[in-house]
C-alpha positions in Angstrom: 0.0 0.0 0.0 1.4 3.2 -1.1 1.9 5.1 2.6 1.6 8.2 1.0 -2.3 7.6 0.7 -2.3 7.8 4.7 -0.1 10.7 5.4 -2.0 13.3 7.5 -2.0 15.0 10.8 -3.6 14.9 14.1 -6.4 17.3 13.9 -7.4 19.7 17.0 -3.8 18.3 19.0 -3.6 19.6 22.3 -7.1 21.3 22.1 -9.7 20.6 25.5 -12.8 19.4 24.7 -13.8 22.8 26.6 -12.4 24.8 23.9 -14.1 22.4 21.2 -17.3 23.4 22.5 -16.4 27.0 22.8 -15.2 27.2 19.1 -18.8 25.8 17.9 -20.2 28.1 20.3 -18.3 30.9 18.4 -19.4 29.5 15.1 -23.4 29.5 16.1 -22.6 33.1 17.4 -21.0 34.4 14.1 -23.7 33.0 11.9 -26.4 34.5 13.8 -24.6 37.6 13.4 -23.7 37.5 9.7 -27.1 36.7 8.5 -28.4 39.7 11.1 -26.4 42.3 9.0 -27.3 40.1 5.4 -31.2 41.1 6.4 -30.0 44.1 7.7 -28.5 45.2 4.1 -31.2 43.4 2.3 -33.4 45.9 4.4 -31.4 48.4 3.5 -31.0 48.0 -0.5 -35.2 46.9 -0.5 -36.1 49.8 1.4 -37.5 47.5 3.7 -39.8 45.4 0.8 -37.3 42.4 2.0 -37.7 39.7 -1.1 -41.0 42.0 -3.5 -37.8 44.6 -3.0 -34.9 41.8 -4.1 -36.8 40.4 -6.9 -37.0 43.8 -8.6 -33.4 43.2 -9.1 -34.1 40.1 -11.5 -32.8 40.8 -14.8 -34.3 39.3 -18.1 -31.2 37.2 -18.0 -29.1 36.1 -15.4 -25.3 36.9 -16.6 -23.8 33.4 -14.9 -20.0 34.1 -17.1 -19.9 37.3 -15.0 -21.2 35.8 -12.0 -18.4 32.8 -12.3 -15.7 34.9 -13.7 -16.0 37.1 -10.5 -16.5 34.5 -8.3 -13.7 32.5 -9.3 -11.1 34.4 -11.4 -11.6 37.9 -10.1 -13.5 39.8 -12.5 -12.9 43.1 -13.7 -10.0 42.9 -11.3 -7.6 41.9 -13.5 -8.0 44.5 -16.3 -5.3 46.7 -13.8 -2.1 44.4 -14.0 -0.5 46.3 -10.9 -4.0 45.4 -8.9 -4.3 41.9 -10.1 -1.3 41.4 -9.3 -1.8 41.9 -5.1 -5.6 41.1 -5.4 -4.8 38.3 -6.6 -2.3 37.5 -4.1 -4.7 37.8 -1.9 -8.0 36.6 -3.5 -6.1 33.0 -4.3 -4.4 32.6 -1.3 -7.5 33.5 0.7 -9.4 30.6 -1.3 -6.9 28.2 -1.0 -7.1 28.5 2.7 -10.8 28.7 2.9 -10.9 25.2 1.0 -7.7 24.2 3.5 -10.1 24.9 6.4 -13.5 23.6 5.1 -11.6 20.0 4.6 -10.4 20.0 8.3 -13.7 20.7 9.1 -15.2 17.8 7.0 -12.0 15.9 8.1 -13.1 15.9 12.0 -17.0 17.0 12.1 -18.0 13.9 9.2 -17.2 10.3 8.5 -15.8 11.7 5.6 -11.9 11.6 6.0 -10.8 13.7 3.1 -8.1 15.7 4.4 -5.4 12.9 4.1 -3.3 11.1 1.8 -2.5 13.3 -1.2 -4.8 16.0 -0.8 -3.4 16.0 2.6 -0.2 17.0 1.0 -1.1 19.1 -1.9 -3.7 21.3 0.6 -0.9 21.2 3.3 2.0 23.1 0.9 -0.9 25.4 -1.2 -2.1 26.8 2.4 1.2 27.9 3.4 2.3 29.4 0.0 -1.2 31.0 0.0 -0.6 32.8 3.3 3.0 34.3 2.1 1.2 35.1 -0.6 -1.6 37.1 1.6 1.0 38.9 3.3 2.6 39.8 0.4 -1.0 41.2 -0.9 -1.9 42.7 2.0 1.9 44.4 2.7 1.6 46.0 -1.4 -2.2 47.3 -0.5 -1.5 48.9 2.5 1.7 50.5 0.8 -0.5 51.5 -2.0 -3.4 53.4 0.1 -1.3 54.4 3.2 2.0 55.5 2.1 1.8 56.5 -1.8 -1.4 57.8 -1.3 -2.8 58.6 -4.9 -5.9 60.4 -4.9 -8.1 58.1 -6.2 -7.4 56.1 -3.4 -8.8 58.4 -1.1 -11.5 57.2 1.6 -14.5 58.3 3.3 -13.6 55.9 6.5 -10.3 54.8 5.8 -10.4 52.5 9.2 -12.6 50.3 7.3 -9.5 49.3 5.2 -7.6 49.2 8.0 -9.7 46.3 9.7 -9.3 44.2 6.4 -5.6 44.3 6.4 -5.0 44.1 10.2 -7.8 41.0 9.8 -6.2 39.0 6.6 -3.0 39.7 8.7 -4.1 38.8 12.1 -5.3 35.1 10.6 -2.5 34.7 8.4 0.5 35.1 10.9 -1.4 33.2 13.8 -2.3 30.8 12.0 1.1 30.2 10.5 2.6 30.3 14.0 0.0 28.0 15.9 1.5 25.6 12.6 4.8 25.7 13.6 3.8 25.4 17.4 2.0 22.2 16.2 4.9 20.6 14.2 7.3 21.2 17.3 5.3 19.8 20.0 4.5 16.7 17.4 7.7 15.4 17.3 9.0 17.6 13.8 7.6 15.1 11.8 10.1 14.9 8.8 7.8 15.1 6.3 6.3 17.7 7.3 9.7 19.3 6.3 8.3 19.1 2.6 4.9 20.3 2.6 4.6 22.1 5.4 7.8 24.5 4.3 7.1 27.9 6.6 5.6 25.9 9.4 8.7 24.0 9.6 10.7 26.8 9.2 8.8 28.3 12.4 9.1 25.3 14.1 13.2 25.2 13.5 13.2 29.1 14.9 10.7 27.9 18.1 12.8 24.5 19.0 15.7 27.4 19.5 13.9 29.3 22.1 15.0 26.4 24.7 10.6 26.4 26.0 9.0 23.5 27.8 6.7 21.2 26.1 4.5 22.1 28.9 5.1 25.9 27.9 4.6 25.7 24.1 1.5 23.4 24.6 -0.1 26.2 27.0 1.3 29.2 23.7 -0.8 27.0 21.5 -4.0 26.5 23.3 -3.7 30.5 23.6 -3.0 31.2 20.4 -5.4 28.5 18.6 -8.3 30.0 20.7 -7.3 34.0 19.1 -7.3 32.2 16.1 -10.2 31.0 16.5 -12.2 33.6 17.9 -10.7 36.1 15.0 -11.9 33.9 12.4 -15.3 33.8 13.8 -15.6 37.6 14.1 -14.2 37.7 10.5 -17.3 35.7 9.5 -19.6 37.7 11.8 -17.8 41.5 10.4 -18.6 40.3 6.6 -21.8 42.4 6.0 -20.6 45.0 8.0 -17.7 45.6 6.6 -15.9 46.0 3.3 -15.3 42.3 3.3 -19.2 42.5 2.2 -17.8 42.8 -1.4 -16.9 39.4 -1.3 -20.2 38.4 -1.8 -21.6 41.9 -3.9 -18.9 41.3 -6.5 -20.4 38.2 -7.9 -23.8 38.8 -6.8 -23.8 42.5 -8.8 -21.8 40.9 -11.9 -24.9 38.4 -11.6 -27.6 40.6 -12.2 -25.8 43.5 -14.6 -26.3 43.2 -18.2 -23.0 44.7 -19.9 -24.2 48.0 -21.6 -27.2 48.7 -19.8 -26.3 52.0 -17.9 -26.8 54.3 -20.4 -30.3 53.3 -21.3 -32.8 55.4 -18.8 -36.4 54.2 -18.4 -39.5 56.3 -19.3 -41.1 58.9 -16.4 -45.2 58.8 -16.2 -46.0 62.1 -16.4 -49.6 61.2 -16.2 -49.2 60.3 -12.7 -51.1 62.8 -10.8 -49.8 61.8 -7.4 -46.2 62.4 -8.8 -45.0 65.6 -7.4 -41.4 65.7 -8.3 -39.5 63.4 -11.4 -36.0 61.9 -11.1 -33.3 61.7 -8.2 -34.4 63.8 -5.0 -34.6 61.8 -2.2 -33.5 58.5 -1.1 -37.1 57.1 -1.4 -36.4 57.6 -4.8 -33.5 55.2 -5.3 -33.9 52.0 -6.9 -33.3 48.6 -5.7 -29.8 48.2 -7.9 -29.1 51.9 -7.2 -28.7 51.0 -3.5 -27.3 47.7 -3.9 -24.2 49.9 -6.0 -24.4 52.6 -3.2 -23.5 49.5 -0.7 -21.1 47.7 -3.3 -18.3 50.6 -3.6 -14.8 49.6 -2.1 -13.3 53.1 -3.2 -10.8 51.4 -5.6 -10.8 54.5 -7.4 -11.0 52.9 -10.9 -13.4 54.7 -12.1 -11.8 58.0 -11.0 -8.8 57.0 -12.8 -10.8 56.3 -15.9 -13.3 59.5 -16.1 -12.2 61.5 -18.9 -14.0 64.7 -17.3 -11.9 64.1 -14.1 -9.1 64.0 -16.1 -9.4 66.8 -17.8 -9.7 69.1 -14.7 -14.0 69.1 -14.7 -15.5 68.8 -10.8 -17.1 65.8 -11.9 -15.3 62.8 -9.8 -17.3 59.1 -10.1 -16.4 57.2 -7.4 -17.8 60.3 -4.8 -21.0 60.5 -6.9 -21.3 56.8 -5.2 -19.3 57.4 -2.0 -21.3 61.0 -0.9 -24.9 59.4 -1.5 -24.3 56.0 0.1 -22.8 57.9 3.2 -25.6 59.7 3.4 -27.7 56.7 2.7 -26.4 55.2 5.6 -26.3 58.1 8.0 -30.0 59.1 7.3 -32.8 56.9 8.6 -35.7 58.9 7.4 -36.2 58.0 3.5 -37.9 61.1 2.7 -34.3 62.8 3.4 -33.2 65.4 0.3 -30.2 64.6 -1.7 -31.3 68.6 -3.0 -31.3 69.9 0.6 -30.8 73.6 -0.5 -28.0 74.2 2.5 -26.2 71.0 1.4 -27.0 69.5 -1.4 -24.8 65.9 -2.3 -24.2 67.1 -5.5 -23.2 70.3 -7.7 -25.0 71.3 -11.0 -21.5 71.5 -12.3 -20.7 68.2 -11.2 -22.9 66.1 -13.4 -23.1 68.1 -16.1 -19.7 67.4 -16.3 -20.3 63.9 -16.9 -20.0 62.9 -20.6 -22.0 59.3 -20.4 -19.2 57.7 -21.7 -19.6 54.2 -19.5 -16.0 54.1 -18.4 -16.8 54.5 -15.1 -19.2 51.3 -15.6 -16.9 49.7 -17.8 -13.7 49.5 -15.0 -15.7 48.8 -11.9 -15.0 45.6 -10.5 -18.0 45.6 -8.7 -20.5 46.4 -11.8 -21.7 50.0 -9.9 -23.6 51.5 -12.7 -23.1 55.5 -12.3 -24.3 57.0 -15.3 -28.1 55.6 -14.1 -27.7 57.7 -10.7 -25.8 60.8 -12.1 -29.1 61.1 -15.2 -31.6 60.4 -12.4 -30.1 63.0 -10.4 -30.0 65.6 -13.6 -33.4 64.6 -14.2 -33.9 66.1 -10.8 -32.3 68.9 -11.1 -34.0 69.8 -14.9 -38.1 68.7 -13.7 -37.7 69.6 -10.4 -35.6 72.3 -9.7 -35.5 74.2 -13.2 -31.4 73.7 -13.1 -30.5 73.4 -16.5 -27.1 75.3 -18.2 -28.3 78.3 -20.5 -26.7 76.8 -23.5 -28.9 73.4 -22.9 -32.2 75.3 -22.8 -31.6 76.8 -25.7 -30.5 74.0 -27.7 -33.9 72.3 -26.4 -36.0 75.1 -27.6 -34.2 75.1 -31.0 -34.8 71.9 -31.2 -38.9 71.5 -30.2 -39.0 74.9 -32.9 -36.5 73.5 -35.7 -35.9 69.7 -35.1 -32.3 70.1 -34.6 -30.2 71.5 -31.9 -28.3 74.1 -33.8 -31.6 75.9 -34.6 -31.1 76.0 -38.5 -34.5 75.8 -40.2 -36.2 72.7 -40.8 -35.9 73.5 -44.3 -32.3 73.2 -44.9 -32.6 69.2 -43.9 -32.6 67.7 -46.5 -29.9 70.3 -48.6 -27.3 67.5 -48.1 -28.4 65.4 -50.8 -28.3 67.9 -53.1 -27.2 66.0 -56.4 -28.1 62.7 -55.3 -30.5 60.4 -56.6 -32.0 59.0 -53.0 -34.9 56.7 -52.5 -37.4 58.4 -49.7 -39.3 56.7 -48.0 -43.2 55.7 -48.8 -46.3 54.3 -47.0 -47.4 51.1 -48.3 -43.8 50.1 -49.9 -41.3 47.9 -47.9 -37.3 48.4 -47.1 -34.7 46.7 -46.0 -33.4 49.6 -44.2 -34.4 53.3 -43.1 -31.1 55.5 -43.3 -31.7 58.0 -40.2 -29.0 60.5 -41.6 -29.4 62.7 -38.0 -28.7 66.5 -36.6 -25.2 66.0 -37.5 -25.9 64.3 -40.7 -27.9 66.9 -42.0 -26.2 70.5 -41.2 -22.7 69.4 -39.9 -20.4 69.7 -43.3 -18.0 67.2 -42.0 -21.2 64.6 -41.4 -22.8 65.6 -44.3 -19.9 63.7 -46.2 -19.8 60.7 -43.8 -23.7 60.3 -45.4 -22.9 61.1 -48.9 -20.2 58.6 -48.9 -22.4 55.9 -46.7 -25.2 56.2 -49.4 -22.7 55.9 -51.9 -21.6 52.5 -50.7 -25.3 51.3 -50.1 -25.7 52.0 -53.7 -23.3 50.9 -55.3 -24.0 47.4 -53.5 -27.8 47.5 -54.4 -29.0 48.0 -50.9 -32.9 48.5 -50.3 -33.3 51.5 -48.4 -34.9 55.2 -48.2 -34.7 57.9 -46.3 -36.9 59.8 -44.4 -36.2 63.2 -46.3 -37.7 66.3 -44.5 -39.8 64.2 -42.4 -36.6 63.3 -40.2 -36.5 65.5 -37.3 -33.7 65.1 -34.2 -34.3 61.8 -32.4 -33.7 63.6 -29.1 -30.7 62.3 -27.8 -29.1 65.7 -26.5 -32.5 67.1 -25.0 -33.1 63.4 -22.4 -28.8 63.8 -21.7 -29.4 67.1 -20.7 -31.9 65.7 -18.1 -35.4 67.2 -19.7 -37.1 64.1 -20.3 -40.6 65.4 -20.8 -39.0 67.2 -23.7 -37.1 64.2 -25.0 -41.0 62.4 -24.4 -42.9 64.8 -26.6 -39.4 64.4 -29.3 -40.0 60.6 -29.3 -43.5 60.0 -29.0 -43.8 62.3 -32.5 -40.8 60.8 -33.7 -42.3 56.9 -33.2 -45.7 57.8 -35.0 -44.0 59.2 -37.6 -41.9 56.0 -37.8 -44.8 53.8 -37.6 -46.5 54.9 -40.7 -43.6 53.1 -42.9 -42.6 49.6 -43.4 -38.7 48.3 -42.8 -37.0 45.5 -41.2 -33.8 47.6 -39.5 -33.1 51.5 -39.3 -29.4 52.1 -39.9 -27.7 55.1 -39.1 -24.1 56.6 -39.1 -24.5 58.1 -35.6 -23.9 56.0 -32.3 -26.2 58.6 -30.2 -28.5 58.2 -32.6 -28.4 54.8 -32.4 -28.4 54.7 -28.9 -31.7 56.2 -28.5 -33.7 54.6 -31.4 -32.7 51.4 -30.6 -32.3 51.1 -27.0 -34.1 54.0 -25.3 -36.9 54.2 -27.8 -37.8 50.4 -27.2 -38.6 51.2 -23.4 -42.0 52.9 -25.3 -44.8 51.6 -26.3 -44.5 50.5 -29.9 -41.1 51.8 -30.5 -39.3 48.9 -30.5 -36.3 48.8 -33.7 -33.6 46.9 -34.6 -30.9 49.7 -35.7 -27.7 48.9 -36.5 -24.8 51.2 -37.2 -23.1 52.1 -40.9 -20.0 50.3 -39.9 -21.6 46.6 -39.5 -23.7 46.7 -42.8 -21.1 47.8 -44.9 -18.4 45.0 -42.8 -21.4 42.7 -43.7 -21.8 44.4 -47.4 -17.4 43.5 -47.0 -18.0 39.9 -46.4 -20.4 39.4 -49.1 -18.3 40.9 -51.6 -20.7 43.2 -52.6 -18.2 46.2 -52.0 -14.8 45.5 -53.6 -11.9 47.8 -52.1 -9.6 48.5 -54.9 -7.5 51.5 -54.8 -4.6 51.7 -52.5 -4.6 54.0 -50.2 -1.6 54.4 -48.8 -1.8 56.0 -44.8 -0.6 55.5 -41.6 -3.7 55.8 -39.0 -5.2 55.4 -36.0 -9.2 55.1 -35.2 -10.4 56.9 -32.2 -13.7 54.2 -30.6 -16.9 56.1 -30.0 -18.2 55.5 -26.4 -21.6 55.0 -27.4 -20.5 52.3 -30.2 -18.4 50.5 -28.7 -18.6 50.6 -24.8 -22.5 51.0 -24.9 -23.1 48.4 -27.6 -20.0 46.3 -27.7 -19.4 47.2 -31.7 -15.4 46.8 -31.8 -14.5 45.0 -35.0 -16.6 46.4 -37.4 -14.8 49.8 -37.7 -11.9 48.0 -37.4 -12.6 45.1 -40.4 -13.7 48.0 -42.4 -10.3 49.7 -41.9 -8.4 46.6 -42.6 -10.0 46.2 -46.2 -8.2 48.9 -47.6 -5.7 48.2 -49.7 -2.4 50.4 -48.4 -3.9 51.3 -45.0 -1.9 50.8 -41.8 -3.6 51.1 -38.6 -2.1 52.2 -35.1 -4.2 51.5 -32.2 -4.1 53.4 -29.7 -2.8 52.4 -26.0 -6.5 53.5 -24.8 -8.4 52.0 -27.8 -12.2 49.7 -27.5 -13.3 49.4 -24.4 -10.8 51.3 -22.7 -10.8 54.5 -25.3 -10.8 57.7 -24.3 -13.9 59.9 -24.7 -13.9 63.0 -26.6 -15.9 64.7 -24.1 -19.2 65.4 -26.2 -21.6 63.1 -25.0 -24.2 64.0 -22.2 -25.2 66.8 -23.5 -21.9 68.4 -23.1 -22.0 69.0 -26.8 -23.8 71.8 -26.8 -22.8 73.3 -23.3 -19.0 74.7 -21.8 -18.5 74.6 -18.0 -15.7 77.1 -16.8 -13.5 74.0 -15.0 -10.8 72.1 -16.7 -10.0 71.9 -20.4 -11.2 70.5 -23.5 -11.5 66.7 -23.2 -10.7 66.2 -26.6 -7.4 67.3 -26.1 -6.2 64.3 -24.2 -7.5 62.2 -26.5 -5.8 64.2 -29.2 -2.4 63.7 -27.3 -3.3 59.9 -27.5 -3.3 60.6 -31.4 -0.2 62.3 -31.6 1.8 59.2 -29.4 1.0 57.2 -32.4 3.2 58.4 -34.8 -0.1 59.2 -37.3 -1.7 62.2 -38.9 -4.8 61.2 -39.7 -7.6 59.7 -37.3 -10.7 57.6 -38.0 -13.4 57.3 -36.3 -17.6 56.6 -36.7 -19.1 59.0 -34.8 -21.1 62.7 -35.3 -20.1 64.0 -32.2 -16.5 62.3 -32.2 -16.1 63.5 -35.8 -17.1 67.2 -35.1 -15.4 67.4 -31.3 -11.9 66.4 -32.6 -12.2 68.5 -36.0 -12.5 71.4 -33.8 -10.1 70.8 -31.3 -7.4 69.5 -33.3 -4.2 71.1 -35.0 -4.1 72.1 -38.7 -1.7 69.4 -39.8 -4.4 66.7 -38.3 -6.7 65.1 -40.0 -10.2 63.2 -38.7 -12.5 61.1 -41.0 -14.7 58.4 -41.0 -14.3 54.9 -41.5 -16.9 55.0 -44.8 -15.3 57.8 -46.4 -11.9 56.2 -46.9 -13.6 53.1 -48.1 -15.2 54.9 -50.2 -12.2 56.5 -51.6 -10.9 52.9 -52.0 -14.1 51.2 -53.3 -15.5 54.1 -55.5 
């Protein structure tokens, strides 16, 4: 019989049945309190509606990959190298002892004698390279946040940190020293030598100190009953404390669909026993807005990613979360006013600063959706409180009078297609596609080429499609970012008759806002439901059927800049990208910040069409990204990208879309 399947060690040596009892008394203790503070939070988050309040978290569908890849492999976590590399440190040593200790448990509470034999030996050496490992982890955090000291590391209660590391360090080093206590007074069992290596190591160091057996049994008994009593407290401390987000992580990755923060849900306006609309007082919150409130461990990532902060605005995401969960927590009356007119959470300033870009969403570990708090609060602030930037009400009014936010007459809409021979649309005929040229599209010169050239292209490959003509007015976008949605409600409910009296299978347009809000925000209507699609995947698809043939060389060195709202909001990476690729000549540069971690060019959110005094021009930095590639020319397949960086940018740089240098190529 091979002896290593018996290898093992005596479990609970030296231990009175006295303290036995105690540590299951401990056990019963720390349950009762953990699930105390679990009903507590569930209370909190539900507003008290316990499970009605929880199931109004259900999603359509249930994102497991998240849920697994959070639980299992850390998430998000991992896009920061520096931070997966000490999280992770910590997350898979802490796992490896958690199995370590649930196998001693089932080793001496069960018939079930599994902590022997080989996995005796493999658990034995994982658990004590996983607690180096947590006191590496835990020795880099704490350098991090306590002695560097960036910024976005900052904290509203920085002892709740604190307790985490002093905890994971607390269990870690008695627990590595009631080991080597263990091996000593057992004789130094040799093997133990191999896969026990720090125990051993501290049980060499102990035999030195010239103790009694008597002594060393007496240090252990201590020692194991701290340890004990720490690691029930641990247990009991998880809802209470930031070691809560080992069980939000997962549980928020769970229940958040990727993309979904930018879409905002309809307001009933014919509620007569509505007396305010939008984010005013915690009654107010949702269900998964309070479940984010209570999920934030102040990682800062989304600080580090907001293009608004970095450019100097007052906007700063992670204290959007941090001020109105404080406050959450340190108010018991629900009825208590975020708008409180002697301290209000939030400035005006501070989220009109916000550009809806989704990055903040995009690099939270912990799946916090801000952009759905920051619009509820701005719907506030608009409805509510008549708080809207000069520059935003005007552009609304311009746009109610003449369809568009510039204010040019309604008449001049369709002036783009001057010389072209375009299909528009009819009742009673069908289409393959309805080409929504836009705002842009229409009285932007820069746009009015992307279209030209788009139409072209659709031509040329005998696509079935029409355009609206003079009949297209401004699908609102701007107006709802700017936080009037009964103004955005009037602009869609017109815009969704009018789109109901003609027959198509998808609506394609060259604009991602545009997109956006016909697609996604439209469909929350009744009868406005879509399927739009943007220029850049039916021409890749037009690509792949060979119905477009690239053929002149076009020979450029480029980079393509990733709209927020196609690619972070909708998850459309490649098909810019394969478009790109099919031209003959073309070399492409990506950018370090590039898909899902581009850089916004700081028009979204209505910011387009407003200027707040702080900071600079976001475009700037993400001109700067251009310039570090080596490239004078930059694509991209956005309005608002397209118009943002032609105005910011220096004569000897040049911006175009994607379908204009095809064209070039294909044409």
């Amino acid at each position: 019989m091979d002896q290593t399947l018996t290898f093992s060690r005596e479990i609970m040596w030296g231990i009175p049945t006295s303290l036995r009892y105690l540590m299951y008394l401990l056990f019963i203790l720390a349950v009762i309190i953990f699930v105390r503070g679990l009903l507590s939070k569930i209370n909190l988050v539900t507003n008290s509606q316990g499970w009605d309040g929880l199931k109004k978290l259900s999603p359509t569908n249930m994102q497991w990959g998240g849920f697994l890849k959070t639980l299992l492999l850390q998430g998000k976590v991992t896009r920061r190298k520096d931070v997966a590399l000490f999280h992770g440190l910590i997350f898979f040593g802490f796992l490896i002892l958690w199995i370590a200790t649930d196998l001693v448990a089932i080793h001496y509470d069960t018939p079930f004698k599994v902590f022997q034999g080989t996995t005796y030996i493999v658990i034995s050496f994982l658990a004590d390279l996983a607690a180096i490992a947590i006191l590496v982890g835990v020795g880099i955090a704490y350098y991090r946040r306590y002695i560097k000291k960036p910024d976005y590391l900052s904290s509203t209660k920085p002892a709740r940190e604190k307790y985490m590391y002093a905890m994971l360090f607390n269990l870690v080093v008695v627990g590595l020293v009631i080991e080597g206590i263990r091996i000593l007074g057992t004789g130094m069992p040799i093997n133990e030598r191999i896969w026990s290596p720090i125990g051993w190591g501290l049980a060499s160091l102990f035999g030195t100190f010239g103790l009694s057996s008597e002594s060393w049994a007496l240090a252990y008994q201590v020692l194991w009953t701290i340890h004990v009593a720490a690691t029930m407290f641990f247990i009991a401390s998880i809802p209470y404390t930031k070691f809560f987000h080992l069980i939000l992580a997962p549980f928020n990755a769970l229940l958040t669909p990727p993309m979904r923060s930018a879409i905002l849900s309809p307001m009933d306006f014919e509620d007569e026993e509505q007396e305010t609309f939008g984010l005013g007082k915690l009654s107010e919150l949702s269900v998964k807005n309070r479940l984010d409130l209570i999920s934030c461990v102040e990682c800062g990532r989304c600080t580090l990613a907001c293009p608004a902060h970095g450019a100097g605005k007052d906007l700063n995401p992670k204290t959007i979360i941090t001020k109105l969960r404080d406050f959450m927590e340190g108010v018991k009356d629900e009825d208590g006013e975020i708008w409180n007119e002697s301290a209000p959470i939030y400035s005006a300033n501070e989220l009109d600063a916000c550009t809806t870009c989704g990055a903040c969403v995009e690099e939270c570990p912990l799946s916090i959706e801000h952009i759905n708090i920051v619009m509820e609060a701005k719907r506030y602030k608009v409805l509510t409180l008549g708080d809207i930037p000069a520059a935003a009400a005007d552009a609304t009014n311009k746009t109610k009078i003449n369809n568009n936010p510039w204010g040019i007459t309604h008449d001049d809409r369709f002036k783009w297609s001057e010389g072209m021979d375009l299909p528009k649309i009819k009742a009673g005929q069908e289409y393959d596609y309805l080409y929504f040229v836009g705002c842009a599209g229409s009285h932007d010169d820069a746009n009015k080429k992307v279209v030209r050239d788009t139409l072209s292209l659709l031509q040329s490959a005998g696509v079935n499609f029409a355009v609206l003509g003079p009949e297209e007015s401004c699908c609102g976008d701007p107006v709802r970012r700017f936080g009037d949605e009964y103004s955005f409600f009037e602009i869609a409910m017109n815009n969704i008759e009018k789109l109901n009296q003609y027959k198509f299978s998808k609506i394609i347009t060259h604009c991602p806002h545009c997109m956006h809000t016909l697609g996604k925000e439209y469909s929350k209507f009744d009868n406005g439901k879509y399927e739009v699609i943007h220029h850049t995947e039916l021409i890749s698809e037009l690509l792949d059927q060979n119905r477009i043939t690239p053929k002149k060389e076009i020979n450029e060195k480029v980079t393509f800049h990733d709209p927020c709202y196609l690619g972070r909001h909708h998850n459309q990476y490649s098909a810019p990208r394969k478009i790109l690729d099919a031209v003959p000549g073309l070399t492409t540069v990506e950018m370090e910040r590039s898909k899902d971690q581009s850089l916004c060019c700081g028009m979204g959110g209505g910011n387009m069409w407003y200027e707040l005094p702080e900071g600079e021009n976001l475009a700037l930095n993400r001109i700067k990204d251009v310039e570090s590639c080596g490239v004078n020319k930059v694509f991209t397949a956005c309005s608002y990208c397209m118009i943002n960086i032609n105005s910011s940018k220096e004569e000897s740089l040049e911006v175009e879309d994607v379908a204009s240098v095809l064209a070039r190529s294909a044409l």
